[in-house]
Structure formats: C-alpha cells, structure tokens
N, C-alpha and C positions, 0 to 999 in steps of 0.2 A: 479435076482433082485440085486444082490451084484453088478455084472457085470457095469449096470445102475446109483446103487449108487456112483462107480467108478469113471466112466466117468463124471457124473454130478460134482463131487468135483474135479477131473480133470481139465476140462473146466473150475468150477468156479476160480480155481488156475492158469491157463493159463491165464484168465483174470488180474485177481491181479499181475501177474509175470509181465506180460505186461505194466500196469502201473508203477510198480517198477524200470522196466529196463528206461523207459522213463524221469521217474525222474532224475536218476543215470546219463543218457545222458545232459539232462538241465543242471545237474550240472556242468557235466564237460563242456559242452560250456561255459556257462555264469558266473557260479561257485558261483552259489545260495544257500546259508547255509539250507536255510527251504526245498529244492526240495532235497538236502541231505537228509536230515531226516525224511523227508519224504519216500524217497525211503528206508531208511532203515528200519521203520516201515513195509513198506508194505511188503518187501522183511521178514521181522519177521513171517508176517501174514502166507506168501508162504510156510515158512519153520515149521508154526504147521498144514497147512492145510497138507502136502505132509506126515508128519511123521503122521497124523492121515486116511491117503489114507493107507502107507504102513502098519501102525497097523493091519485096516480093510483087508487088503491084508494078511497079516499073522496070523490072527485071521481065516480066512475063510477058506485059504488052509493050513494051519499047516507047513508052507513051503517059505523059505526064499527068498526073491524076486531073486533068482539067478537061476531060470530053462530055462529062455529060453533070447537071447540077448535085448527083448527092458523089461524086466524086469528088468536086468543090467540096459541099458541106464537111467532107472525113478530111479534107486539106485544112479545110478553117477549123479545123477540133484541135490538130495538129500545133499549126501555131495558136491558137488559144490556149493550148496545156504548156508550149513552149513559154509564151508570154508569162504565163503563171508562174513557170520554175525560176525565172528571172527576177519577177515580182518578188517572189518569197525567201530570193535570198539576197533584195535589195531592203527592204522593210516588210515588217508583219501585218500585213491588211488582211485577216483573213473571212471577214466579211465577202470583199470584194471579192476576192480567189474565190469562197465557194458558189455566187453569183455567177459569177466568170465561166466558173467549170460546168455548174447545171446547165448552162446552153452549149459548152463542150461535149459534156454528157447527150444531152436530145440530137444534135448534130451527126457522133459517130452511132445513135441509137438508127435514127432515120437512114443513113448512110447503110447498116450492117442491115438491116432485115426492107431495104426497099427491093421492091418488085421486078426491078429491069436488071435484076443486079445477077437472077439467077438464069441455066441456060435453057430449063425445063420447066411444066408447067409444074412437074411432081415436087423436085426440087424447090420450087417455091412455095410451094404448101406444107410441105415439112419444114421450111425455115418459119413461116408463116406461123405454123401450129406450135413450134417452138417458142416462135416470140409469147403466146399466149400463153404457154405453161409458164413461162417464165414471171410472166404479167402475175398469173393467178400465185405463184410461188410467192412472190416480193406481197400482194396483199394478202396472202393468208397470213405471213409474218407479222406484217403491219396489225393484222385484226389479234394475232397472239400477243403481242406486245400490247395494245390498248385492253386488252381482258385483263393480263398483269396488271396494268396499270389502275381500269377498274376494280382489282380485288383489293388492290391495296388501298385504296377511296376508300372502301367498305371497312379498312380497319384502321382509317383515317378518325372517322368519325367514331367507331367506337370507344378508341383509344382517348381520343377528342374528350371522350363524356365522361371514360374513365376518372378523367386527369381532373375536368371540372368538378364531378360529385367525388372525387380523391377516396375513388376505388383503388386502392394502390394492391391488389392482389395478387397470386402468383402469375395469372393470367397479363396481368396489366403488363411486367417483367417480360415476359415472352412475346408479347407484339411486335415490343422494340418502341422507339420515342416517335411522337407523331413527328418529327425533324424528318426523321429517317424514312417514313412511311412517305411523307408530303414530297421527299427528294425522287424520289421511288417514283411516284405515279408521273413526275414531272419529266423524269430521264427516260421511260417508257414511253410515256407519250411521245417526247423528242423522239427515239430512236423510230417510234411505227411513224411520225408523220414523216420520217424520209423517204420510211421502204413505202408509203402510201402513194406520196408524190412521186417516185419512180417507177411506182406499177404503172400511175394515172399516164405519167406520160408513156410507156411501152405500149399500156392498152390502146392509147388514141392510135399509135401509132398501128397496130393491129386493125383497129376498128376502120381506121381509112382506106386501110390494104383491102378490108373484106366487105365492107358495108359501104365504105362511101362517107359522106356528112353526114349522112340523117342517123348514123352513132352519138351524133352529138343530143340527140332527141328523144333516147335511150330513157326511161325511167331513172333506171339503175345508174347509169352514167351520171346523171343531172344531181340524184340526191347524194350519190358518192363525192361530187366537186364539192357541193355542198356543205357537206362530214366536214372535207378536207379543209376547206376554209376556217369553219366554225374551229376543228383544232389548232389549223393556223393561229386564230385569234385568243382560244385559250393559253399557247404559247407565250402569245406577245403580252397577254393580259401578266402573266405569268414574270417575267425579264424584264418587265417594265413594273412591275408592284402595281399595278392599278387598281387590282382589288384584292381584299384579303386573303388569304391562304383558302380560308375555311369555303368563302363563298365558292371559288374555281375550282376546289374539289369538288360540290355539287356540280358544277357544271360539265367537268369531264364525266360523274357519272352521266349523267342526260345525255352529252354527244355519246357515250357509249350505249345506250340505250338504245339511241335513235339508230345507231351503225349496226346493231344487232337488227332491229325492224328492216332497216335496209339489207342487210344481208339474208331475212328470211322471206321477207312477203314482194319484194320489189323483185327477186328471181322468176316471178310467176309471170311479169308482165313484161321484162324481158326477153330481145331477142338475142344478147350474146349471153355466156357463161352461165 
C-alpha cells in the first residue's frame, strides 16, 4: 500500500516538475517575469511534495533513502530542486535552473518507474505500462502542438505573399499579421519541443525497463532523436537570428513533414508503440 501511495505522489510530482521546468524554459526564451515565478512556485510545490515522499519513505522503512542506487538518484533530485530554490531566490539564472532541473526531472523519472522498486512482477508491469501511456501522452501533445505550429507556417506564407503582391483583402484582415503567425509557430514549436524531449526521456526509460539497449536501435527511436534535434536547432536558429524568419518557416514545415513520415511509415518497422 505504501509502495502505491509512493508512486502516485511520485507521478503526481513528475507532473508539476514538468510544468515547472516548462516555465523556467519560456523564461528563458522570451524572458517573461510572471512564467518566472511561476515556475518557481511550482518548482516550491515539487520540493514539499518530494520531501513529504521521502518523509513517508523513512517513516515506513526506518531507513535512509541510501540502500540501493535509484534511491540515491530521488535523493540527488531532492537536493537538486533544493539548490534551485536557493539559487532562484539568490539571483535570476534561469537558464541554469532549467538545465539543473531536467536532470532532476530524469533522476526522480528513473527513481519512480525503476523495476526493483515494485514487490510483484504485476505491479511492475502496470507501473511499466503506465510509464508508456504516459510517454505516448506527452508525444501525442508534442505532435499536436507542431501540427499548430505547421498550420500556421502555412498561413505564414500565404499572408507572406498577401502582403508582398498588397492583396490587402478581407481575407488578408482575418489571418492576423505574419508577426503574429511567425510568433505562433515559434511558441508551439517551443512548447511540443519540451513535451517531445520528456516523452523521449520517459520512453528510454521504458524501453530499457522492457527491451534492453537494442531500443536504442529502434527505427522509430533513432529518426525521432533525429526530429528532435533538427527542432532543437530550428529553435536555436530561431533566438539567435541566424537566418531569416521566412527561411525557418520553411524549415519547420520539412521537420514536420518528416515527423509525420515518421510517425506513419517507421510504425511498420518497429518493435515498441
């Protein structure tokens, strides 16, 4: 029973971590005062929910979270989210903080759904299968969020040509300014590349639980890192000005493109999902 209640405040803390860290990201792109503080509330929440897991942990076994390695790990989450809250109300690095917390994040991830953790084989398979829907959840959002992202590309460019050949019609009025389109596909992107990168890590962690390494060898796995990079890099192209507006909207469409082939034809040759 303890085991259960564990996990469930686990997971519900995995949740909230998640939103936190997502903040903490916003900020630093856009460098939005209220997603600050926000994130550092919820990152607050993280840190009495975790120290009331590990209470209930040493309350039950008379025994300090240090017997076996992913006990470590959800101790080192611990003070990592501690450090942060110290950090964040010393000066504003919130760069670092969200660096900082993604391996707090993979730590209490590894730590809540490892395998020695449950007392049955059932029990571990239904934690197991959890972690996967959970996985599949955070990327089917990620693939909604980049579809947003590519429809508005699509009226990126329209509006684009509107504005050059000065179709100023009633249609043109109702698109909205390509400012507002370009901001659009740029802040969806950001939001799917997080839920992507948090799926990516939940599902390794899955895939090592059930498959082993040769997950890593996966079709579907290898061109989804892939995806995930390439977005990466249209981000950074993106906050750094490196190339024009116009060009990295074609380009987000192509990685969407490509993320769609991946999602329909690389399913065939894979062995998970």
């Amino acid at each position: 029973m303890q085991d259960i209640l564990l996990i469930r405040l686990n997971e519900l803390l995995l949740i909230i971590y998640l939103f936190s860290i997502a903040c903490y990201f916003y900020d630093f792109v856009k460098k939005h005062h209220l997603a600050s503080k926000i994130g550092f509330v919820t990152l607050g929440i993280v840190w009495v929910l975790q120290t009331i897991s590990l209470s209930i942990y040493i309350n039950v076994t008379n025994q300090l979270p240090l017997v076996n390695i992913f006990n470590i790990l959800f101790a080192l989450a611990w003070l990592i989210i501690s450090i942060s809250l110290v950090i964040s109300v010393i000066k504003q690095i919130n760069i670092s903080i969200f660096l900082f917390n993604m391996v707090g994040f993979v730590l209490i991830a590894m730590s809540t759904f490892q395998p020695m953790y449950y007392n049955s084989t059932n029990k571990h398979l239904n934690i197991i299968n959890e972690l996967l829907i959970v996985h599949i959840i955070l990327a089917t959002i990620s693939y909604a969020l980049f579809t947003f992202a590519f429809v508005n590309a699509i009226l990126y460019i329209i509006q684009y040509n509107n504005l050059k050949q000065k179709r100023f019609t009633q249609k043109y009025f109702r698109l909205g300014s390509v400012a507002t389109l370009e901001q659009t596909v740029f802040i969806s992107s950001l939001v799917g590349f997080v839920f992507i990168i948090l799926s990516i890590i939940l599902g390794a962690q899955w895939g090592f639980n059930t498959l082993g390494v040769k997950i890593l060898l996966d079709p579907k796995v290898v061109l989804s890192s892939i995806i995930t990079v390439l977005y990466g890099l249209y981000l950074y192209f993106r906050v750094r000005h490196k190339f024009n507006k116009n060009k990295l909207i074609y380009f987000n469409i192509i990685l969407f493109s490509i993320s769609m082939l991946n999602l329909i034809f690389t399913s065939h040759f894979s062995v998970i999902h």
